[in-house]
C-alpha positions in Angstrom: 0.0 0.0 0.0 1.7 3.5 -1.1 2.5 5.8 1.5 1.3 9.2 1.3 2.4 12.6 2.5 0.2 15.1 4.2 2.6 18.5 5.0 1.2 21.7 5.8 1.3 24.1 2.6 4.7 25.6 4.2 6.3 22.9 4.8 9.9 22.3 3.8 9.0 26.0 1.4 9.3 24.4 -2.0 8.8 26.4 -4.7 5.0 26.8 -6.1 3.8 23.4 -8.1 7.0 21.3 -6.7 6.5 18.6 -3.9 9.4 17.1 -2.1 9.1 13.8 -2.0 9.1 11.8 1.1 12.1 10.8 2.7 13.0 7.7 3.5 12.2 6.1 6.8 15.1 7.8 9.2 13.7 5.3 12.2 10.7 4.0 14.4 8.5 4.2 17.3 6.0 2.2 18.7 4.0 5.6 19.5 5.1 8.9 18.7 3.9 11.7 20.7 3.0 15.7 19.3 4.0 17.7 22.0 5.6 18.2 25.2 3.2 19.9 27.6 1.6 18.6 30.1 -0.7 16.5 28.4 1.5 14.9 26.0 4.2 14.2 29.1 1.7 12.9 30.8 0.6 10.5 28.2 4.2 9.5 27.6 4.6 8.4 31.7 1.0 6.7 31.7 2.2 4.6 28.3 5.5 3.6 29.8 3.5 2.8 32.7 1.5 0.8 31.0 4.6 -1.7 29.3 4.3 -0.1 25.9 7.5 -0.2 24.2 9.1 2.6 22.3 7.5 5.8 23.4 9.0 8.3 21.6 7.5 12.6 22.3 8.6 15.3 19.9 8.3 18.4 21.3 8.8 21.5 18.3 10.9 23.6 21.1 11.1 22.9 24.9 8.8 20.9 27.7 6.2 23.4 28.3 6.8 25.9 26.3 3.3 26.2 24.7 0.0 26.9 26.9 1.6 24.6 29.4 4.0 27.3 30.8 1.1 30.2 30.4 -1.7 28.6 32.1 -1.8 30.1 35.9 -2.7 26.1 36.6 -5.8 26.2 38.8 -7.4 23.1 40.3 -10.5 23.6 40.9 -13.2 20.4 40.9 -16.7 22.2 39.6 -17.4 20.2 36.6 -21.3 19.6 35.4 -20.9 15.9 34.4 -19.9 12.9 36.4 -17.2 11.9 33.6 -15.2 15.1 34.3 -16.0 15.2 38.0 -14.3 11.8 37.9 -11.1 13.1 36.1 -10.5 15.9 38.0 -11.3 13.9 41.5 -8.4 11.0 39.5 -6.0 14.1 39.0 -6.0 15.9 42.3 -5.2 12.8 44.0 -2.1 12.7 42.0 -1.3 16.1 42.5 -1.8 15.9 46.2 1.4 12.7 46.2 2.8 13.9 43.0 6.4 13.0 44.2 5.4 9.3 45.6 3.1 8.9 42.0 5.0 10.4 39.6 8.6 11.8 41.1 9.6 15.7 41.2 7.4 18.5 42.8 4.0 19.5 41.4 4.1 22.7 43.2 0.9 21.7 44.4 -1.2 24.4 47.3 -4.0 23.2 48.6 -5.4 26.5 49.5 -9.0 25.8 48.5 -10.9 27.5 46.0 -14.4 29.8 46.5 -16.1 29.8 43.5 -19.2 32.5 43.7 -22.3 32.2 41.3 -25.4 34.5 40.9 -28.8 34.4 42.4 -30.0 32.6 39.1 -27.2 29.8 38.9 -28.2 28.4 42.2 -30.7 26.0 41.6 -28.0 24.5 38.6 -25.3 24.7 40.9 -26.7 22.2 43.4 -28.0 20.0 40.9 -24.1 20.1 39.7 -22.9 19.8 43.6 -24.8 16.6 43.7 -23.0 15.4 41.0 -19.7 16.0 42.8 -20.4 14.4 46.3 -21.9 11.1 43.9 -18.4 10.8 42.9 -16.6 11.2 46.3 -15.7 15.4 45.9 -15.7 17.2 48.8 -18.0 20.5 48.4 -19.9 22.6 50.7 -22.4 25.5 49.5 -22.3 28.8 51.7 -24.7 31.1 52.0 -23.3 34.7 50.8 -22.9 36.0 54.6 -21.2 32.7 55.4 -18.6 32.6 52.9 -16.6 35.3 54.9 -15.6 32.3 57.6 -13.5 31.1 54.7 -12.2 34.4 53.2 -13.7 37.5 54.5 -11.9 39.8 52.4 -14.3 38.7 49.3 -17.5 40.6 48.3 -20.3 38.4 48.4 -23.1 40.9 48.3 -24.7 40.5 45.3 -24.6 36.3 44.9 -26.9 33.7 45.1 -24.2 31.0 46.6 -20.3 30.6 47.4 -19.0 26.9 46.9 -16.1 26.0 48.9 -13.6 23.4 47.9 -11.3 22.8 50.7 -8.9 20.3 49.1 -8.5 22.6 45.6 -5.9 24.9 45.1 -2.9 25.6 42.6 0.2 23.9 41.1 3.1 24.6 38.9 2.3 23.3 35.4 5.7 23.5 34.0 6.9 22.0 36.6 4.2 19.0 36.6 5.5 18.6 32.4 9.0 18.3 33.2 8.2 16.0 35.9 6.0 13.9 34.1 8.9 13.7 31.3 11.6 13.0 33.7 9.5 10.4 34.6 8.5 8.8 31.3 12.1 8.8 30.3 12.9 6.2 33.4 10.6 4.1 32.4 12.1 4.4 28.8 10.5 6.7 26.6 12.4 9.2 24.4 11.8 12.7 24.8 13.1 14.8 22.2 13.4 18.7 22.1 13.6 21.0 19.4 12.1 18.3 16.7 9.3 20.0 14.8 7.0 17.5 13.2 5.8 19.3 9.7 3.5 16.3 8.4 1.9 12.9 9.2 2.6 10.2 7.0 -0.4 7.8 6.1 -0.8 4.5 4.5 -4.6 3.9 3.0 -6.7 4.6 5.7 -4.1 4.1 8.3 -1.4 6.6 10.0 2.2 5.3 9.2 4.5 7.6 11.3 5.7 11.7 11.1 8.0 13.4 8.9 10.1 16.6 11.0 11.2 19.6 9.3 14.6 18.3 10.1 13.9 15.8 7.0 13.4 13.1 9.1 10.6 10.3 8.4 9.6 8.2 11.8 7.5 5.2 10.9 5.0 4.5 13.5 2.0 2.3 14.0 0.3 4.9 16.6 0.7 8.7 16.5 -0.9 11.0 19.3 -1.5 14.6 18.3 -1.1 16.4 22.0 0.0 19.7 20.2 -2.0 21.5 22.3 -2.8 25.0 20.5 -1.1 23.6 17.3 -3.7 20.5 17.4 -5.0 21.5 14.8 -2.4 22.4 12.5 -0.9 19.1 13.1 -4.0 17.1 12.4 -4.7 18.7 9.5 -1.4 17.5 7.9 -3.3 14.0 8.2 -6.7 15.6 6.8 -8.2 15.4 9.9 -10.3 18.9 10.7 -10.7 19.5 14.4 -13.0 21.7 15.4 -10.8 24.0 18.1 -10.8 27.6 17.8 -7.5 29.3 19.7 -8.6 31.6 22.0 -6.9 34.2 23.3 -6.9 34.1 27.0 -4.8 37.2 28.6 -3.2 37.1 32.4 -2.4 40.1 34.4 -0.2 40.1 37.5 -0.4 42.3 40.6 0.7 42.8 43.3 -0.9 42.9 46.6 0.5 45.4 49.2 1.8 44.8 52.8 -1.5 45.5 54.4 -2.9 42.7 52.6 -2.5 39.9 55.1 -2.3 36.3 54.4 -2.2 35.1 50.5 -6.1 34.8 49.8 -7.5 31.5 48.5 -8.2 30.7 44.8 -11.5 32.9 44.3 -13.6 32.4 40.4 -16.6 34.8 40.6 -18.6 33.4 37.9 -21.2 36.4 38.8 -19.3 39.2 38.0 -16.8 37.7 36.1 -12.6 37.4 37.6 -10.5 35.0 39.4 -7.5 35.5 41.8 -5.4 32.9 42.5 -2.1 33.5 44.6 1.6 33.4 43.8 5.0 34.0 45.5 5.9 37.4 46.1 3.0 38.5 47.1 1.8 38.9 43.6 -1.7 37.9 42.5 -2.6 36.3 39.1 -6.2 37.8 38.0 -8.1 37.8 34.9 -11.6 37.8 33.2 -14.3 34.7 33.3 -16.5 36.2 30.8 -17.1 33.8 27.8 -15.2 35.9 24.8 -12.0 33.8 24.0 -14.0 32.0 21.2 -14.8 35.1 19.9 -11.0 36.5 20.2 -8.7 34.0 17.6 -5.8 34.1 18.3 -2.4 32.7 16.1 -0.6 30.7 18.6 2.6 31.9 17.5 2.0 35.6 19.4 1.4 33.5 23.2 3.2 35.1 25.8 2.8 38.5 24.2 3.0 41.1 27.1 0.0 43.0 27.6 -0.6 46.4 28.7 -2.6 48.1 31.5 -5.0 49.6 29.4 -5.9 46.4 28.4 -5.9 44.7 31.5 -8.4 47.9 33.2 -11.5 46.3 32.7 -10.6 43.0 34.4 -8.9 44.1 37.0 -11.9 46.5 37.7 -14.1 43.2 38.4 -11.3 41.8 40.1 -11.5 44.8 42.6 -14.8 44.3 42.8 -14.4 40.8 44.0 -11.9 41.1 45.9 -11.8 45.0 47.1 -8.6 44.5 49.0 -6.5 43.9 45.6 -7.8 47.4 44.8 -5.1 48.8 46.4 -2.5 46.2 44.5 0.3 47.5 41.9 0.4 46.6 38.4 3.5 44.1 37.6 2.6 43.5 34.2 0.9 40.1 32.6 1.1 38.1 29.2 -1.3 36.3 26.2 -2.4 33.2 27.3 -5.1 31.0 25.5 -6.9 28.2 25.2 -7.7 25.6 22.2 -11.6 26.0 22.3 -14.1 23.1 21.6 -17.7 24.1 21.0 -18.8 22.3 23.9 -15.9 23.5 26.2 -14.7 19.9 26.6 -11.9 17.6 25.5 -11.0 15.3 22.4 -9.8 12.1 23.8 -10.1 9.7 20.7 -9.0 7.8 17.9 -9.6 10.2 14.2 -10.6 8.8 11.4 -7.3 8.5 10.5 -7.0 5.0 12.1 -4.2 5.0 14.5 -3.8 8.6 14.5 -5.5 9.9 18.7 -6.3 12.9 19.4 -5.9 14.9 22.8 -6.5 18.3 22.4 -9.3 21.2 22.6 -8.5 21.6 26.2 -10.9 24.6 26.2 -8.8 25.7 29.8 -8.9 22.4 31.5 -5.7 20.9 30.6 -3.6 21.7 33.4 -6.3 20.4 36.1 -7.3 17.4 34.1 -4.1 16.0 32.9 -3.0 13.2 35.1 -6.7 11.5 34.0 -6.5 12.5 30.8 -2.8 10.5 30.0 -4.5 8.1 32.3 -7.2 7.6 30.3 -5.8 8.0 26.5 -3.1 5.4 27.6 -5.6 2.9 28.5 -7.3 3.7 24.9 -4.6 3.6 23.2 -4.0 0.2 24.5 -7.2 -1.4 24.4 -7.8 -1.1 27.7 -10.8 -0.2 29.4 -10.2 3.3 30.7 -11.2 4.4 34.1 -13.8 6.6 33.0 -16.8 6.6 30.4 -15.0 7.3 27.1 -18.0 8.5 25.1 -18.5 12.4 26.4 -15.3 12.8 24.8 -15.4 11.4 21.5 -14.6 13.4 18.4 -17.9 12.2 16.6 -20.1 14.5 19.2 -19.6 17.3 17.0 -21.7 15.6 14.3 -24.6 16.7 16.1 -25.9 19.9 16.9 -26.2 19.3 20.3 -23.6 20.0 21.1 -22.5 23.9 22.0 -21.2 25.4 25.1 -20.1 28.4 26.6 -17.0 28.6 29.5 -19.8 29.0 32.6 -21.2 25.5 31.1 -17.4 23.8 31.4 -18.6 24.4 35.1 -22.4 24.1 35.5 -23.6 22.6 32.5 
């Protein structure tokens, strides 16, 4: 069965109406792995894990150097279905003994997270509560006078209900990558830096390895696109169309001053829109909740872009509205995040059409929080194994119908 080539129309910049033809095979892998953020990492440790042979990650430039090292890498556990209350219950657990489960230091504080929802989300966010507790999460609904025994520096004035999370918090994603690759690579998988892959090689119907821009052609039986905002790009080479739109996701950084107190807990007030969650230093990382990222493309290429404070004025207005006591913070400056954007808010974990070709990506913002399921769960797909949790919310096929849509408050109340 012939080969075929699928490169991206730059690839390799041949002149117009010339094709390079395809190289031949440099070596193998029993799985070759798109990217090295924290999803792809962990993928590569949960494989190992799991026996398989011949693991081999290609990461374009560095671990993390994508949305992995610009997420502010939140853990919270509000999630409106039981399938990702179950991840994110599987992933904070690992967090919470990431050195005896993995190795290394997820950076992991379990400071809690408040999460604040309006008068009319109530009634949704029990409902979604009770989804929680079925699976084991621990979650308690305040009254708005009551959340002040947790954090009494937040303004609860106007909501309908404070959820507290006691055992969320924060961790260090880049960290949690490079750990998860250090990892992978005792077990025996190869991690390789600064390898771009430019195309997917197929044979019929099948995926038959990765061509680099180095010139290189890796034949593999399995390839897993974890390319994180570049998903797309890099399925596309195989003609596989994903629908993830890259949203532009902007952080801003302040500082909170000495009358402050104590570092407050993660706060996400999906009422009036802004989060806080702490850092070092006494800096503060802050930014908007309200659902516009989708609407905002951005080219991946421009991530980490500073950003100014005219830009970051509105949002830090709600933030000071949430929090009034970071209205006397400085400004220290901030940076384009993003997200890759699925219309239903929610992960592709599956095989394409492309058989042997997987797919994890369209994050939508939960990547961080979800990924020691998520290589979990791909790696028992990948496999053949059953995975720990119902595969079928997450197949690529539920964008056939037109059921499914989303917006970011529905990634946490459905």
């Amino acid at each position: 069965m012939e080969s075929r080539l699928h490169a991206r129309p730059d690839a390799g910049r041949d002149p117009p109406g010339r094709r390079r033809p395809p190289a031949a095979v440099s070596r193998t892998a029993g799985v070759v792995i798109v990217g090295g953020g924290v999803t792809g990492t962990s993928l590569a440790f949960h494989l190992a894990s799991r026996g398989v042979r011949d693991v081999l990650l290609l990461e374009r430039t560095a671990l993390a150097a994508g949305g992995t090292g610009r997420s502010v890498g939140i853990i919270r556990q509000l999630y409106p279905t039981r399938e990702t209350s179950q991840m994110v219950k599987r992933s904070l657990a690992v967090f919470q003994r990431f050195r005896e489960a993995v190795g290394g230091d997820a950076g992991f504080v379990g400071c809690g997270a408040l999460i604040g929802v309006a008068p009319g989300m109530r009634a949704t966010l029990e409902a979604t509560v009770a989804t929680q507790r079925a699976v084991g999460i621990r979650a308690e609904i305040l009254e708005p006078s009551d959340a002040a025994r947790v954090e009494p520096r937040i303004d609860a004035s106007g909501l309908g209900a404070v959820l507290w999370e006691p055992e969320s918090g924060y961790g260090d994603p880049a960290a949690v990558a490079t750990a998860y690759a250090d990892a992978a690579r005792r077990l025996g998988a190869r991690i390789e830096q600064g390898v771009e892959v430019a195309a997917t090689l197929t044979a019929g119907e099948r995926v038959a390895g990765v061509a680099t821009t180095r010139g290189e052609r890796i034949a593999a039986p399995v390839v897993v696109d974890a390319a994180g905002l570049w998903a797309g790009a890099v399925a596309r080479t195989a003609g596989v169309e994903l629908p993830i739109v890259v949203g532009r996701h902007p952080v801003f950084v302040v500082e909170r001053d000495a009358a402050f107190g104590r570092p407050h807990p993660v706060y996400l007030d999906l009422a009036g829109g802004a989060y806080v969650r702490p850092e070092t230093g006494d800096l503060t990382l802050t930014g908007s909740l309200i659902d516009d990222e989708a609407r905002h493309p951005m080219d991946p290429e421009r991530l980490g872009d500073p950003v100014s404070l005219a830009e970051a004025e509105p949002a830090l207005a709600r933030t000071s509205r949430a929090l009034p006591a970071l209205a006397r913070a400085r400004w220290r400056g901030g940076w384009a995040g993003a997200f890759d954007i699925t219309p239903d808010w929610m992960p592709i974990l599956d095989e394409s059409p492309v058989r042997g070709l997987w797919i994890a990506a369209g994050m939508s913002g939960h990547g961080f929080k979800l990924a020691p399921a998520v290589g979990e769960h791909l790696a028992a797909l990948v496999t053949g194994a059953v995975p720990p949790v119902d595969p079928a919310p997450f197949r690529l096929a539920r964008f056939g119908s037109a059921a499914a849509s989303g917006t970011f408050a529905t990634s946490y109340l459905g």
